[in-house]
Each structure stands twice: as C-alpha cells, then as structure tokens.
N, C-alpha and C positions, 0 to 999 in steps of 0.2 A: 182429142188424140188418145189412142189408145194406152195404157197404164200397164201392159203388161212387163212382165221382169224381161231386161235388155231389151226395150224398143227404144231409139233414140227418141229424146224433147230436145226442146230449145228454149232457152231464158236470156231473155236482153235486160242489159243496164249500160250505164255510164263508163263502165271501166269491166278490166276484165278480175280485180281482186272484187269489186260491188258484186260482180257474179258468182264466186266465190262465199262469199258471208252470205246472199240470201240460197243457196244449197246449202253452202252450211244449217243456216237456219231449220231449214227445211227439212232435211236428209241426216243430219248428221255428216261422220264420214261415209257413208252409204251411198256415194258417186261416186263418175268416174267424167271427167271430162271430156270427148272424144276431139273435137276439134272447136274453134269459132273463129268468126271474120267481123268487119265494121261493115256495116250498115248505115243508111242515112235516114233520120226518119222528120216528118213534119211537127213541130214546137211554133208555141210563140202565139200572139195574137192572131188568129183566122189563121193558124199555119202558114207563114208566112217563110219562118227560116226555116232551115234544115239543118239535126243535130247529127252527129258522128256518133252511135254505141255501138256496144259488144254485142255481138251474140254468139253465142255458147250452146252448144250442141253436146248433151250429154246423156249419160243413162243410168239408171239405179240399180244396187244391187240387193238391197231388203226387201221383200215381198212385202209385209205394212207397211210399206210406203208407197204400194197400187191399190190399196184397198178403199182408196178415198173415205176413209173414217170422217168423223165429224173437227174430230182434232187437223187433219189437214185441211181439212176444206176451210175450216174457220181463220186458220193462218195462213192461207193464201189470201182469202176475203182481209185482212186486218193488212196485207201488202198491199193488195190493191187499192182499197181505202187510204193507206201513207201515200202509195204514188199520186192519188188525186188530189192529196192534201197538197202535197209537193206542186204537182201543177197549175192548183189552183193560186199556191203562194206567187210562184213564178210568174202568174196573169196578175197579180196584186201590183207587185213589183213595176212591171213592166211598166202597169197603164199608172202607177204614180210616177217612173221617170216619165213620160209622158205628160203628165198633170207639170212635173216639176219645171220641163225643158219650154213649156209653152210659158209658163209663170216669168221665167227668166228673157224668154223674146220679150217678154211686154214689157220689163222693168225695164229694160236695153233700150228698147224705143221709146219710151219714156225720159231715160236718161238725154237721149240725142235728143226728144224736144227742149225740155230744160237747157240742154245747152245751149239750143239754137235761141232760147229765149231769152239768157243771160249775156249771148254776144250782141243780141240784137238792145238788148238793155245798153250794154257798151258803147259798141254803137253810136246810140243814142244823145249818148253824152257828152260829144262833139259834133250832135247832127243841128239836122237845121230847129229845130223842138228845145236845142239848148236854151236858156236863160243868156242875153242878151250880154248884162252881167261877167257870168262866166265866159261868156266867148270875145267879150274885151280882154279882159283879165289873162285867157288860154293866148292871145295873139298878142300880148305886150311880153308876158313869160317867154314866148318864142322868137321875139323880134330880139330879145337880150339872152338868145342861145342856151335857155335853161334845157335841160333834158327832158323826153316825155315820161319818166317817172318822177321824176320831178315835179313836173306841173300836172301831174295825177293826182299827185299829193297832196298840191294846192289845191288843186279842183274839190277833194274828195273831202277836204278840211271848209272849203264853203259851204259845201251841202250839209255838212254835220251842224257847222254853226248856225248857221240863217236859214231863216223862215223864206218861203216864198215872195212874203209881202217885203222882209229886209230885205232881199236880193236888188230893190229897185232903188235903194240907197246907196248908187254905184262909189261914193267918198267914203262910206262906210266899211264898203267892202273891200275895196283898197286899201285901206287906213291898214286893216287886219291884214292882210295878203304882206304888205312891205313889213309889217311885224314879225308874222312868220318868218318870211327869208332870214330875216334878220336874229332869229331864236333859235334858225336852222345854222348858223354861221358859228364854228369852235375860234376862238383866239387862242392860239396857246400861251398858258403861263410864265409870268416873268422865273427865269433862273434865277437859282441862290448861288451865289455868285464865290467861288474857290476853287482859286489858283493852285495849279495852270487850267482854265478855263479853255477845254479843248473844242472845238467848231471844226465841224468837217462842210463843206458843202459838195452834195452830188448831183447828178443830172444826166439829161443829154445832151449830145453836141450840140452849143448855139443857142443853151439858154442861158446864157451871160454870167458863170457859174466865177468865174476868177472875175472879173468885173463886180460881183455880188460879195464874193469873199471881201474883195479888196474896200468896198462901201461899207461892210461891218466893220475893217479891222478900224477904218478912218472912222466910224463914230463913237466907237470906244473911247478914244480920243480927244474926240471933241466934245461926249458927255463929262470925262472927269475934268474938262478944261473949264465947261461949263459950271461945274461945279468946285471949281477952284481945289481941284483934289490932285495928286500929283500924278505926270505924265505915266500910262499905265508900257510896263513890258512889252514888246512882242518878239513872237516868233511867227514867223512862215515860211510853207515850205510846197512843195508840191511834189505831187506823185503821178504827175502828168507826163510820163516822156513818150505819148507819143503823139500828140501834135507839136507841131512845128513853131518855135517862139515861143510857149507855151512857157519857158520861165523865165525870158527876155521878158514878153507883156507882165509878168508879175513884177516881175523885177523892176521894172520902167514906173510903176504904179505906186511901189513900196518906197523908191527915193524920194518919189514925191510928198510922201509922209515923214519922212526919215527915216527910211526902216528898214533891216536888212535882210534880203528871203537868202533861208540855207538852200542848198541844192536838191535836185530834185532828188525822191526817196524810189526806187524801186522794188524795195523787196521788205518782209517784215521784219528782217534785221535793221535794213535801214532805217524803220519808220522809230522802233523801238530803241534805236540807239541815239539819233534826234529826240525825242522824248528824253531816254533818261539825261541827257547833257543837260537840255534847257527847264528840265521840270522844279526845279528849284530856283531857277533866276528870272523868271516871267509870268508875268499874271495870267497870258492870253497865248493859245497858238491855235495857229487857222491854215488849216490844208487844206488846201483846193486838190480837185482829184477830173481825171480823165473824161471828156465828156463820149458816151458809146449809142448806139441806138438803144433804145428799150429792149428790143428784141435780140439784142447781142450776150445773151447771156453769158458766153465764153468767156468775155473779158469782164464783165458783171462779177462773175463769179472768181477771177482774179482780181480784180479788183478789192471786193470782198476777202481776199487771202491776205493780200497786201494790206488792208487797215486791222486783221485781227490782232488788235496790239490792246494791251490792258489798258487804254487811256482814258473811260470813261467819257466820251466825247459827247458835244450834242451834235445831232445827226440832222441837215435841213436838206430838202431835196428841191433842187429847182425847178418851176417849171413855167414855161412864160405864159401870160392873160391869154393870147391868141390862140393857145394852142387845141383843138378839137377834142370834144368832149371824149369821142369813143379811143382817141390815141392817150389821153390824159387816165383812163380809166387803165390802160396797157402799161405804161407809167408807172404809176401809184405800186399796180401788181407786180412787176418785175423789179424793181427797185426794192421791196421788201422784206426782202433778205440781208439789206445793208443798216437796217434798223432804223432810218429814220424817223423823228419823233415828231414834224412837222415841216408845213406847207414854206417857201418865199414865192411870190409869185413877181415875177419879172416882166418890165417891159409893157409895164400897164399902159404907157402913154402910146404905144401903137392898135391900140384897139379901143373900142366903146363899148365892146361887149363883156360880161364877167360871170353871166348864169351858168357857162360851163365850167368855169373855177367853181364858186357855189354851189352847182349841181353834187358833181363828184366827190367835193373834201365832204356834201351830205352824206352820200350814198358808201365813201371810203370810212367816214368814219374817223378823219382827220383833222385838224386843225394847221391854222396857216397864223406866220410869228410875221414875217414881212411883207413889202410889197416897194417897191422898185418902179421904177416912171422917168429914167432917164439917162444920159452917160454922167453926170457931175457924180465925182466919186463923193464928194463930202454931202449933197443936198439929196439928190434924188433916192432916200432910201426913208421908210418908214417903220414903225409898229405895225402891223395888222389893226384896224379896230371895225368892227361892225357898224358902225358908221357910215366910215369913209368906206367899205364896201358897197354900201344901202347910195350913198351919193354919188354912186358910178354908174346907178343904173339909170333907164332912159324911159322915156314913156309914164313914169310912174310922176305923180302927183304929194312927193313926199313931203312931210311936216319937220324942217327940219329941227325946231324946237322938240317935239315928241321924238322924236329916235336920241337925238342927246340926251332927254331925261331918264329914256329908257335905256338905252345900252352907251351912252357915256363912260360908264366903269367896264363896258367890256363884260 
C-alpha cells in the first residue's frame, strides 16, 4: 500500500481501543481515524472458527511516518512477531484442552468400569459362587425378618473373620453370628430410683400403651412386696381424651390394684398442676398418653406441647414385635421429638419373629428396657435381656449355656 501523506491504511485487532494503542504505538498522535467495521476472520486449529475484529481505516498525518525508515519497519516486524507469538500461544492452549478433555473421557470410562466391577463383586455376594456357609446363615437372618443391612453386616463380619477353610465349620460360624446379634443388642440401664418417679409411655394406636403402663405400675408393686419393703405410692393419670374409654380402661385396671387414676390432663396447665399436687406424696406417677399414627405429626407435636412440663420423666416408646421393619424405622423418627430414652416391645407372644426389633433399635441407635408377651397385667411383662432376645429367634442352633455366661449381666 502506498505511504503517501492522507492515503487511507487499514489496521485490524480485537477491539477497537487494541487499535488505538498499536497507532498510538506507531504514529504517535500523528492519526486520524477515518472510519472501521467488524469483520470475521479464520482462527483456531486448521481455521476452523471464526473470530469477530475491528478494522480501522485510517491515515497519517507526519510525513516520517511514510518514509519507512528502519525505526518503523523494525516495529512493525516486533508486532508482527508478538501476534504470532499470541497465535501460536492460542494453538498451545487449544491442542492441551484437547490433550486435557480426551484424559478426562478415559478416567470417566474407566470410572464406569470400576463400578461396573464393584456391583458385579456385589453382586456376587449373594450369587450362586457365595460360600454355602453364608447363604445358610443370609437365609436364617431373613426367615427371622432381619433387615438387609443388617445381614450385610453379618455377612461382611464373616468374611473379615474366617478363613475360607473356617467357613466349612458351619457351628463355628454360627456360634459367632448369634454373638454378634447379641453384642448388637442395647439393654437400657437400670434407673436410680427418686421420687416421684415419673414414666410416660408413647406410641401408636394399638400398641397396648395403657395395658403396658398399667403392667409397670403393677410390678412396682409386686417388686417391693417382693421384697418385703412398703407398698410404693401411685399416681395415674392420662392425657388421652381422644379415644373413647380411654380412662374407663385405666380406670377398670387401677381398681384392680387399688389404685386411683386422676382425670384425664388436657393441657400443660393441667399436667403441671397434677404434678405439683402429687409430687410430694407419691414415689411413682405414670401417664399414659394418646395413641396417633406416626405420621400424624399435628397431634405429635401437640401432644409434645401437652407433656412440656419440668417433670424430668422417663420417656419409653411403644412398639409391638410384629410391627414391619420399614414402618418401625418411621416410628423411631417421628416419635423423636418426645425424647424417649428407650425401646418396650409389646406383644411378643403374637409373632416368632424379632430381627426387625433387632435390626432397627441396631441401625436407630436404641436400646429397649421391656418386653410384654401377654394381657395378665401382673405376669406378662419383663426386663429386656439379650438373652431372652437370642432365645426367640428360630433357626439358629444356640448354646444356651454360652450366651448366659456371655450376656447373663446384660
């Protein structure tokens, strides 16, 4: 192009200030801009994309700055040299996201084999290749309704312990499995005993919660009669007004001990006002409370307003043997707000099965104080002991001498 003074040039960049600085560069202020538009030009690997710059149409007005001296030619050479540096950065760049994006397909597919090879290992662990063993052991655990992390557990606890060649020591391996359960199982501790002694029991509808109250208040009872110590106080009361008989049946249950239930409490005046009357003339007081679905948290949570009384009480949550591992788990969680500090399990004598009790108070984190087996309000009620849990279950080949020596004290 020719250089003479006011012929228009043209200078492309990125922007239209980048066009700017390199005439500045260049020129000084010795331009003039006349006009510029965008343009699209070929970038990229084999030009492949198309970039958006400026171009700038302009003209000078210094006569040494047509004379192509050595001074300009050398500092055009030193831009154009930068822009190929630049270009050539930009091809660097490129072909490593490209090195990088290919690296990361392969870890990926990689990952999905792994995992395909960890399920298949799974799998495996109840397939036909299992140990003979174990797939006794997996189908006695599920005949007595344990949960399947639960008998994961077990499983996952054989294969740590034993050898291949012990695995064919099927008494052995048993022996150990009804230990676990049994090491898996909380008793909760005896109370230190200071009157008034307050007992709440809660629940849902229909798991024998005032039938359960009324079996506690009668062994009271019958332990200090047992022990020749003097007849103990009581108070009871209920906060049950909305089934029906609901303090007829207490009532019916208490004459038969001697014993007289105050009237139902509805509000936390009234619970606190019961309290403070009897809290100085009674060793013991035992409220029975409304029985709701689990899932009814409305009255849950009333309910919960109703007992916030300073009483310091112990807190047992009913819930019967029979009841389904995944609703017992619904249970446990919705009822947790009411604080209780342990299991009763009710109603043992209508079922054989108990690994879904077991399972849960595992997985909840709970301990369980009684267990129930009957309507006799004075006989059918017990201690919890890890034991007499271990001798409920079925299938298994237990020693009943070795679990006495071993969990005897609970």
């Amino acid at each position: 192009m020719s250089l003479e003074n006011g012929i228009k040039q043209t200078i492309e960049a990125d922007s239209l200030e980048e066009c700017k600085r390199l005439l500045h560069e260049k020129y000084g202020d010795d331009f003039n801009i006349e006009g510029r538009e965008s343009v699209f030009k070929s970038c990229g690997l084999f030009g492949l994309r198309q970039k958006e710059v400026q171009r700038v149409t302009y003209t000078v007005n210094h006569k040494n700055a047509y004379e192509g001296n050595s001074y300009n030619a050398e500092k055009e050479r030193l831009l154009e040299q930068e822009q190929l540096e630049r270009n050539k950065q930009a091809i660097i760049q490129q072909q490593a996201s490209i090195k990088l994006n290919s690296t990361l397909s392969t870890l990926a597919n990689q990952m999905v084999e792994i995992n395909s090879k960890i399920s298949t290992m799974n799998a495996n662990k109840s397939g036909p290749e299992q140990h003979q063993t174990i797939k006794q052991i997996e189908e006695i655990l599920e005949q007595n309704e344990f949960t399947m992390s639960y008998i994961r557990m077990i499983e996952d606890k054989i294969r740590e312990h034993f050898s291949l060649a012990d695995l064919d020591d099927y008494n052995l391996v048993e022996r150990h499995v009804v230990d676990w359960i049994g090491e898996s199982i909380q008793i909760a501790p005896e109370k230190v005993f200071r009157p008034p002694h307050v007992v709440v029991i809660i629940g849902p509808t229909g798991v024998g919660k005032t039938t359960t109250l009324s079996k506690l208040a009668a062994q009271t009872i019958l332990n200090a009669k047992k022990q020749n110590l003097k007849r103990p106080q009581l108070c009871i009361f209920t906060i049950d007004s909305m089934r029906v008989g609901a303090l007829e049946q207490l009532s019916k249950i208490s004459e038969a001990m001697k014993e007289k239930v105050i009237k139902a409490a509805q509000t936390p005046d009234d619970v606190k006002e019961i309290y403070e009357q009897y809290r100085d003339h009674v060793d013991y007081i035992f409220v029975d409370t409304g029985g709701y679905s689990p899932n009814d948290s409305t009255h849950i949570g009333k309910m919960q307003n109703v007992l916030d009384v300073n009483m310091n009480p112990d807190v047992y949550l009913c819930v019967t043997a029979s009841t389904k591992a995944s609703d017992l788990q619904i249970i446990f969680r919705n009822y947790e707000p009411l604080g209780y500090e342990s299991i009763i399990v009710t109603k043992c004598d209508e079922t054989r099965q108990i690994g879904n009790i077991i399972s849960v108070l595992y997985d909840k984190h709970k301990s369980v104080s009684y267990i129930t087996d009957g309507q006799n309000i004075a006989r059918n009620i017990s201690k919890a002991s890890v034991v007499d849990m271990l001798m409920r279950l079925n299938g298994f080949n237990i020693d009943r001498d070795h679990i006495e020596n071993k969990f005897g004290e609970n």
